[in-house]
C-alpha positions as CSV (number, residue, x, y, z in Angstrom):
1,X,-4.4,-13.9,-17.2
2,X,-3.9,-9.8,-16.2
3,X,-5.1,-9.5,-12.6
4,X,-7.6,-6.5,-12.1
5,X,-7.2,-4.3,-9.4
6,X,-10.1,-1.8,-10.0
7,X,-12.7,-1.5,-7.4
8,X,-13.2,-0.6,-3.4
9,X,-11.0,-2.2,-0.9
10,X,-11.6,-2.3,2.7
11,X,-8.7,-2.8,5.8
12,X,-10.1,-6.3,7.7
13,X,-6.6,-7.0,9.1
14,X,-3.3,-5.9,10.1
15,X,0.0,-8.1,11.2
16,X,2.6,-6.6,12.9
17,X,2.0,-2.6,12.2
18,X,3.1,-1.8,15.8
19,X,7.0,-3.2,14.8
20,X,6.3,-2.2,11.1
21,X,5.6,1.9,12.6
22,X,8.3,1.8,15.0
23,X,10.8,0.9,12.5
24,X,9.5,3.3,10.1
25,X,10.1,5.7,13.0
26,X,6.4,7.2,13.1
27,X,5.5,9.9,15.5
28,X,3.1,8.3,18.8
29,X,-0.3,10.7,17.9
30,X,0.3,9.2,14.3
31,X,1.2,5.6,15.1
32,X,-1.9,5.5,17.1
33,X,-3.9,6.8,14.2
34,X,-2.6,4.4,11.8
35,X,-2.9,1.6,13.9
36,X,-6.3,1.8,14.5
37,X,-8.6,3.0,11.6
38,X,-9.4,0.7,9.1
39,X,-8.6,2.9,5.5
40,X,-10.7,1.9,2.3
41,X,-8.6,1.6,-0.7
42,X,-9.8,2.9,-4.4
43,X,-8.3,1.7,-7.2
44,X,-8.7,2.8,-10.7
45,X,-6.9,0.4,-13.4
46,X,-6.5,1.4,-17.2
47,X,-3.7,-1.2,-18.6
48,X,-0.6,-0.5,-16.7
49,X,-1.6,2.7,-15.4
50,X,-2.5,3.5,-12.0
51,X,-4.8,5.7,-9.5
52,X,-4.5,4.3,-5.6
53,X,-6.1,6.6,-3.5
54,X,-6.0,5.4,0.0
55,X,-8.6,7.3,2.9
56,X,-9.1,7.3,6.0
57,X,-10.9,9.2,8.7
58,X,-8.5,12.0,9.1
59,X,-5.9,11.4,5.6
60,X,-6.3,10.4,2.4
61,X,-3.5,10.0,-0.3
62,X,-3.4,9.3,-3.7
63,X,-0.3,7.7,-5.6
64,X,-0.9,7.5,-9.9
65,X,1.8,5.6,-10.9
66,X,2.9,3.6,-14.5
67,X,4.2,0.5,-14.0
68,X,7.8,1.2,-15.3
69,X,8.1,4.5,-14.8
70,X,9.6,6.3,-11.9
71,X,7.2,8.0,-10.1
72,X,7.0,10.5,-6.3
73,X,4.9,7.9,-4.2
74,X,3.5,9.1,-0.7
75,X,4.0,6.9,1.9
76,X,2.0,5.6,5.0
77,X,3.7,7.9,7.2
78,X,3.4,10.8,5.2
79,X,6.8,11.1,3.4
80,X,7.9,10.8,-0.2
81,X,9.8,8.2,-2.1
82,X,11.0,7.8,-5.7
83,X,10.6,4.5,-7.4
84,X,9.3,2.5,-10.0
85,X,6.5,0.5,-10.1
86,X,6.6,-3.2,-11.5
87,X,4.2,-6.0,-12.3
88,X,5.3,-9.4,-11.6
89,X,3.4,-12.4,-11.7
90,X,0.1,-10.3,-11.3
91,X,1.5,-8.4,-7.9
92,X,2.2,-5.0,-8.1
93,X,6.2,-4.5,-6.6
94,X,7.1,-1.1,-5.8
95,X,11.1,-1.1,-4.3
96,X,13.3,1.0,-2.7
97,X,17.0,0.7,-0.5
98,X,15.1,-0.7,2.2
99,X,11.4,0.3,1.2
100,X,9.4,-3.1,-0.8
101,X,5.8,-3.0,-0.9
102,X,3.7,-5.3,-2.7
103,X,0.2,-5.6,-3.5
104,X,-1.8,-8.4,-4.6
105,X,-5.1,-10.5,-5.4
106,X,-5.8,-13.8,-3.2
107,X,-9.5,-14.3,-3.9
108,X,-11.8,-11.8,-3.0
109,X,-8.5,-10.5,-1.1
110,X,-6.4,-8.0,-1.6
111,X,-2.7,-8.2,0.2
112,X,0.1,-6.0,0.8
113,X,3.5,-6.6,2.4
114,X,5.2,-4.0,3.5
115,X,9.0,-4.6,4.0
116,X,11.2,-2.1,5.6
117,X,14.5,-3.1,7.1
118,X,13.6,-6.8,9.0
119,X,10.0,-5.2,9.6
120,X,7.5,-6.4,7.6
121,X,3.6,-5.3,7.7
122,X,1.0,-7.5,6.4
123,X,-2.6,-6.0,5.6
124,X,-5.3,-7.4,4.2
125,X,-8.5,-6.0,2.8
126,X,-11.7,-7.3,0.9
127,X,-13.4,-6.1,-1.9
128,X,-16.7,-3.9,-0.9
């Protein structure tokens, strides 16, 4: 069964950002900034294409992606990547060198893990 990722998404939790923005090498007024707003996530799904637009009190960013097709992704720290979007076993796998992020559905749950290097962030959100 195709998982459906459309709808509102809310941060609840976050496990190990501190380590995750360190490594990521994110400025202090940032890491701060990051570290304690909780974003709300809105996701528009048509097939395998993609709209993720991701706000928060002072930023917002959108990534519109194909699964397949390499796309210019903005990060959490505000930089750019180039990769290609997957779908695998329902979870949506975006990869890098040393960049993996993956989002999916646990219940009314949505996870990501962020991977980069040995750090790995964990945040979880709920469907509002």
């Amino acid at each position: 069964m195709a998982v459906d990722y459309s709808g509102t998404w809310k941060l609840y939790e976050q496990e190990n950002a501190e380590e995750f923005l360190r490594a990521i090498s994110v400025p202090v007024l940032l890491f701060k900034m990051i570290n304690e707003v909780k974003p709300v996530t809105t996701i528009h799904q048509n097939g395998n294409e993609f709209s993720i637009c991701v706000k928060a009190a002072v930023r917002s960013h959108t990534n519109s992606f194909s699964i397949g097709t390499e796309t210019l992704f903005n990060t959490i720290d505000g930089k750019q990547i180039k990769a290609t979007a997957q779908l695998m076993d329902g979870k949506i796998v975006i990869e890098t060198g040393k960049f993996t992020h993956v989002r999916e559905i646990e219940g009314e749950d949505m996870i990501e893990t962020i991977t980069f290097g040995s750090a790995k962030l964990i945040r979880r959100s709920r469907r509002i």
